[in-house]
NUDREN-132516 format. One line per field, with one value per residue: z negated, x, y negated of N, C-alpha, C in turn; residue in three letters. Coordinates in steps of 0.05 Angstrom, whole numbers, plus 5000, padded with zeros to 4 digits. Layout:
BEGIN
n_c3 <- [Z; ...]
n_c1 <- [X; ...]
n_c2 <- [Y; ...]
ca_c3 <- [Z; ...]
ca_c1 <- [X; ...]
ca_c2 <- [Y; ...]
c_c3 <- [Z; ...]
c_c1 <- [X; ...]
c_c2 <- [Y; ...]
rest <- [ALA; ...]
***
This chain:
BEGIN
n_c3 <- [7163; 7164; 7117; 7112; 7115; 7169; 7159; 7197; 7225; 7173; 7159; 7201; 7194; 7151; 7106; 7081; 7083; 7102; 7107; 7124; 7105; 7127; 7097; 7095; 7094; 7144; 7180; 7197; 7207; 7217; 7207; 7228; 7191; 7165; 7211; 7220; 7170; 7155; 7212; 7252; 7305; 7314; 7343; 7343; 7294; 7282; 7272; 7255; 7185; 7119; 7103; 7139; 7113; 7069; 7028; 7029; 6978; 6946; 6958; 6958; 6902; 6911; 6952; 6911; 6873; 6909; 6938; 6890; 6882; 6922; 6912; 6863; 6873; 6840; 6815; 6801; 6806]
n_c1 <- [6458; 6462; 6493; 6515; 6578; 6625; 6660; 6713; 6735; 6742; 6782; 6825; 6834; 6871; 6913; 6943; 6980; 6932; 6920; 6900; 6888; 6874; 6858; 6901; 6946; 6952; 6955; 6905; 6889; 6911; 6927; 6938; 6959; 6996; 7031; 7059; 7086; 7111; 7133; 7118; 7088; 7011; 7000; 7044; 7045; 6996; 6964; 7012; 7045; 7042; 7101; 7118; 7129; 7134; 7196; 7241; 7259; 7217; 7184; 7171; 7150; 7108; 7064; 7065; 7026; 6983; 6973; 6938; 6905; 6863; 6849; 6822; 6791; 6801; 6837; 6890; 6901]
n_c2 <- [7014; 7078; 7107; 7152; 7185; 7202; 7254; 7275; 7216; 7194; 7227; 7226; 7177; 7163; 7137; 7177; 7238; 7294; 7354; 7415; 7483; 7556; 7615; 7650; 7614; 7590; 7525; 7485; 7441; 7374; 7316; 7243; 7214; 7254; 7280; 7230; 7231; 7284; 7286; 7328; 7344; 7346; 7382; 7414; 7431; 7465; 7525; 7541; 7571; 7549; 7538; 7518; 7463; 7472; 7472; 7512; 7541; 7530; 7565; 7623; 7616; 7576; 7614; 7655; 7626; 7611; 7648; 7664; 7628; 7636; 7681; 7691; 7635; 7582; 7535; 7497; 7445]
ca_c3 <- [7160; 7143; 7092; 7117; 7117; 7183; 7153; 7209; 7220; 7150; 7157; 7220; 7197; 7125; 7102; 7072; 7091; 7098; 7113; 7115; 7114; 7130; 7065; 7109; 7098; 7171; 7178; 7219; 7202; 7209; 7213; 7237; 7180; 7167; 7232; 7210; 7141; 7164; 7226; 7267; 7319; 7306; 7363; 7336; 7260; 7274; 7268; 7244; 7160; 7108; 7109; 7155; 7101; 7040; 7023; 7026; 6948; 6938; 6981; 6930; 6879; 6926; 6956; 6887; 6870; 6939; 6941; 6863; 6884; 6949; 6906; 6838; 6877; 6823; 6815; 6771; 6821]
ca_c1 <- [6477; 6457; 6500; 6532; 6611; 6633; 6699; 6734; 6743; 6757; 6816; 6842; 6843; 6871; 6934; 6956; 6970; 6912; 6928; 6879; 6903; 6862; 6865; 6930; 6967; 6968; 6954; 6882; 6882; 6933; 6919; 6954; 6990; 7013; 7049; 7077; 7102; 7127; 7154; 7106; 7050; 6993; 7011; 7073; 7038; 6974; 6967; 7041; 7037; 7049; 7127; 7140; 7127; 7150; 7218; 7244; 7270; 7199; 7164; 7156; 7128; 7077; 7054; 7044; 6996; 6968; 6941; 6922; 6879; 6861; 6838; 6808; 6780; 6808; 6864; 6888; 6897]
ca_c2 <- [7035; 7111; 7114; 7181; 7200; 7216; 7262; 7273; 7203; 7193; 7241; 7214; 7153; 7160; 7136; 7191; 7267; 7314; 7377; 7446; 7515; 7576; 7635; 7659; 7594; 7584; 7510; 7484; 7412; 7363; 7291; 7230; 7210; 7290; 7271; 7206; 7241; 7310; 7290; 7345; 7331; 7369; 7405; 7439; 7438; 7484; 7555; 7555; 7574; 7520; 7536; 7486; 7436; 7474; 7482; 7547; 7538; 7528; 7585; 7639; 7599; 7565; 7637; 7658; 7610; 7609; 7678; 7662; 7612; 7650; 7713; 7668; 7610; 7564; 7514; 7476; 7415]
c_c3 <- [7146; 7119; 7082; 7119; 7140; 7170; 7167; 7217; 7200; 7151; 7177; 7216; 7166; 7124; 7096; 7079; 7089; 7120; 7097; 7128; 7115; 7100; 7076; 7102; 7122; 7173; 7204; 7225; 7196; 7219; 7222; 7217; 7166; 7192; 7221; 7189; 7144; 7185; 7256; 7275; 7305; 7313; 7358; 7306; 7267; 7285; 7254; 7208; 7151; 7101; 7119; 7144; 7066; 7036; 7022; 6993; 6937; 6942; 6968; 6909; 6887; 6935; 6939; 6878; 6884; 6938; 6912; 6865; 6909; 6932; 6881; 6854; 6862; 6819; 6797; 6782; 6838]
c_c1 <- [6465; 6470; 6519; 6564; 6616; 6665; 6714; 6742; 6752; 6781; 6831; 6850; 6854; 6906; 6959; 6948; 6943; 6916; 6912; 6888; 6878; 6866; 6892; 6952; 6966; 6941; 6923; 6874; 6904; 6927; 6945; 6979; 7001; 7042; 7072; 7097; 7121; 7144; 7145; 7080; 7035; 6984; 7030; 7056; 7006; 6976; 7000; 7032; 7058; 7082; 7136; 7132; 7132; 7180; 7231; 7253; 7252; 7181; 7152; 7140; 7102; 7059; 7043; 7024; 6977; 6946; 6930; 6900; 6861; 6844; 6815; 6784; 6780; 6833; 6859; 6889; 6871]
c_c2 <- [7059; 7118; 7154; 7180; 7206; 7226; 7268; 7239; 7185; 7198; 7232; 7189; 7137; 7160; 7161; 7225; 7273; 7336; 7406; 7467; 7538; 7598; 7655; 7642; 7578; 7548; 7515; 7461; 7393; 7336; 7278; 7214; 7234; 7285; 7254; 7213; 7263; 7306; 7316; 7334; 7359; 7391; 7417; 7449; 7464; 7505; 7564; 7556; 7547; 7513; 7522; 7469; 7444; 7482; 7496; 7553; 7545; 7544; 7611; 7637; 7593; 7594; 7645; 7652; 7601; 7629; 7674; 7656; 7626; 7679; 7705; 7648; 7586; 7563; 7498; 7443; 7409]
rest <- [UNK; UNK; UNK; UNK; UNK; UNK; UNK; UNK; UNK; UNK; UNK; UNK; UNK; UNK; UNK; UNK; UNK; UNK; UNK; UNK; UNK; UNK; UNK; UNK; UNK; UNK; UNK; UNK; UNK; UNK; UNK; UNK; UNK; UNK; UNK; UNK; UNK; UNK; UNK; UNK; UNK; UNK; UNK; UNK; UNK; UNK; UNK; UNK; UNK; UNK; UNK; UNK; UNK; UNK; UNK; UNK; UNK; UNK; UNK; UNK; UNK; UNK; UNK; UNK; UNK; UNK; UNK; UNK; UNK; UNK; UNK; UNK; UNK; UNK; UNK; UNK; UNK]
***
């Protein structure tokens, strides 16, 4: 065994979300359990922005600290 990572089959085959957004928001990566959790193929989920999986309650807030991190390059998660 090489001892290498293939990561896309990592991500496709990982229990849990993984989901990658462009510095727009607009989604580019949506795996199989993103599907399973959201409720969207990955065909309705990419190129649309991360709104279709935040709340609208929540959508100001997240933006905020979107472009934060988007303009910084640091997060606190």
């Amino acid at each position: 065994m090489s001892g290498t990572i293939d990561l896309e089959r990592l991500v496709q085959a990982a229990g849990d979300a993984i989901i990658a957004a462009d510095p727009e928001g607009r989604i580019v990566s949506w795996n199989p359990a993103a599907e399973r959790i959201f409720g969207f193929t990955a065909h309705e989920a990419l190129g649309q922005t991360l709104d279709l999986i935040i709340p609208e309650r929540f959508r100001a807030r997240h933006w905020d600290g979107y472009k934060q991190v988007m303009r910084t390059g640091q997060t606190k998660y």
